[in-house]
Kinemage of the C-alpha trace (Angstrom):
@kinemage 1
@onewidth
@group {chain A} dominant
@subgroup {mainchain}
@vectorlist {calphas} color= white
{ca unk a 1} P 5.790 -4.335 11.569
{ca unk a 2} L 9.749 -4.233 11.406
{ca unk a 3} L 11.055 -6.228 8.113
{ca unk a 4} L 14.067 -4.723 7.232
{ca unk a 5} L 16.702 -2.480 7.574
{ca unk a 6} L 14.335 0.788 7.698
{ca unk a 7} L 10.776 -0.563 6.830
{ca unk a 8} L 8.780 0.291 9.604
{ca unk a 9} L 5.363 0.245 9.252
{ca unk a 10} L 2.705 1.883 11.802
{ca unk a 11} L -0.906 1.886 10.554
{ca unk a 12} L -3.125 3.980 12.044
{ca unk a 13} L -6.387 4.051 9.819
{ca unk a 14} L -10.316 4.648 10.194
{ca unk a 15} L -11.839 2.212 8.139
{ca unk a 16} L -14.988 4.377 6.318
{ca unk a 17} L -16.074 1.532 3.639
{ca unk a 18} L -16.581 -1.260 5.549
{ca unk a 19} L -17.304 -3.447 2.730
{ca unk a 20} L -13.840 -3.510 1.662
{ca unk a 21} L -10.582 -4.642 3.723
{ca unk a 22} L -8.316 -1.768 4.767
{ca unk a 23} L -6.271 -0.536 2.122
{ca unk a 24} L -2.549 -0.889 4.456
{ca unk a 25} L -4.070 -4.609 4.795
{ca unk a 26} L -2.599 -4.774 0.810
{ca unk a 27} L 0.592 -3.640 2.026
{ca unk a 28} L 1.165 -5.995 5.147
{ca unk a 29} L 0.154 -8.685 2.627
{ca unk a 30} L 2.395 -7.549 -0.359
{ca unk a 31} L 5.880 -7.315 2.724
{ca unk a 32} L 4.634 -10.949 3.697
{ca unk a 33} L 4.135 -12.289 0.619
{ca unk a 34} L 7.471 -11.413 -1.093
{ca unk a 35} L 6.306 -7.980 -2.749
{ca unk a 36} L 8.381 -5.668 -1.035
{ca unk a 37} L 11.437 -4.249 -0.721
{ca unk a 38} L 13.852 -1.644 0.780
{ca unk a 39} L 16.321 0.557 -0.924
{ca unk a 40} L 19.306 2.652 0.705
{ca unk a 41} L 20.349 5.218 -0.849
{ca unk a 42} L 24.143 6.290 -0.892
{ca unk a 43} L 25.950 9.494 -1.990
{ca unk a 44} L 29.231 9.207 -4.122
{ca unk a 45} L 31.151 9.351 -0.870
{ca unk a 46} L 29.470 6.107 0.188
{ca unk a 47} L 27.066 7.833 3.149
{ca unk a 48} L 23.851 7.138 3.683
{ca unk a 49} L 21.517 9.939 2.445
{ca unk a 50} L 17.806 8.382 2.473
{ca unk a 51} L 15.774 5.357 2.225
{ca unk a 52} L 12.884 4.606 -0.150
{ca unk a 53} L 10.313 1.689 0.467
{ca unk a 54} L 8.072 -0.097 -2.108
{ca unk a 55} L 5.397 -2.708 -1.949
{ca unk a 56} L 3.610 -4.189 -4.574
{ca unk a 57} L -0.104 -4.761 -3.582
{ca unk a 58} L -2.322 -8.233 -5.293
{ca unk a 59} L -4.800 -5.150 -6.928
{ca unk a 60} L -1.565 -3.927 -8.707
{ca unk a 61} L -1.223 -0.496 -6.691
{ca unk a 62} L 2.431 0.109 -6.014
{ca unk a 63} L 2.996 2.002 -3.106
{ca unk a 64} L 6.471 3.993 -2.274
{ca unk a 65} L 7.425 5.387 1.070
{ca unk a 66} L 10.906 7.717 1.455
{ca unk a 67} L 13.439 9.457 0.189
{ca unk a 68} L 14.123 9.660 -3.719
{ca unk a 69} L 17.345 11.979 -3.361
{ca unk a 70} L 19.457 11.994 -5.924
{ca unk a 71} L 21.940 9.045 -5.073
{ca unk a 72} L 24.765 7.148 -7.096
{ca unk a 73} L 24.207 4.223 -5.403
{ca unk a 74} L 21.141 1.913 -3.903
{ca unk a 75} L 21.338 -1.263 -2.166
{ca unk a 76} L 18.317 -3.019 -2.204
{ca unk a 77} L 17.026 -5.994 -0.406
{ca unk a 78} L 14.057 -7.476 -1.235
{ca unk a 79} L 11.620 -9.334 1.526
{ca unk a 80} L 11.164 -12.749 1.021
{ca unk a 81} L 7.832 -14.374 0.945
{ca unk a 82} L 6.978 -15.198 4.679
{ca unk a 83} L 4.867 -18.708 3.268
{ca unk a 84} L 5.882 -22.088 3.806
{ca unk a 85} L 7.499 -23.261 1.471
């Protein structure tokens, strides 16, 4: 799933409790449903030096991806919700 600037998600995942959706089902759902965003993170020079994901799942869970490298700056974009509006 490509969203973003960086935010690529591959899911490869053995499902052992069946009675229960996958758990990287609550973050496809939290990217289309508006709950996610992507951060850049930029030195003082102005280059790029990482990226850090986050998704914010229906159960509450908040789930982070990336680099957290100390940075001055972030640009973040947040996903909008892919529902009709």
């Amino acid at each position: 799933m490509e969203t973003g600037w960086c935010f690529n998600l591959v899911v490869d995942y053995v499902l052992d409790d069946e009675t229960r959706p996958a758990p990287a089902l609550e973050v496809v759902e939290a990217i289309c449903s508006g709950r996610a965003q992507e951060s850049c993170l930029l030195d003082s020079g102005g280059n790029w030096v990482g990226v850090l994901t986050e998704a914010w799942t229906s159960s509450g869970s908040r789930w982070t991806s990336g680099t957290s490298r100390s940075s001055t700056r972030q640009v973040t974009r947040r996903f909008p919700s892919w529902a009709a509006g």
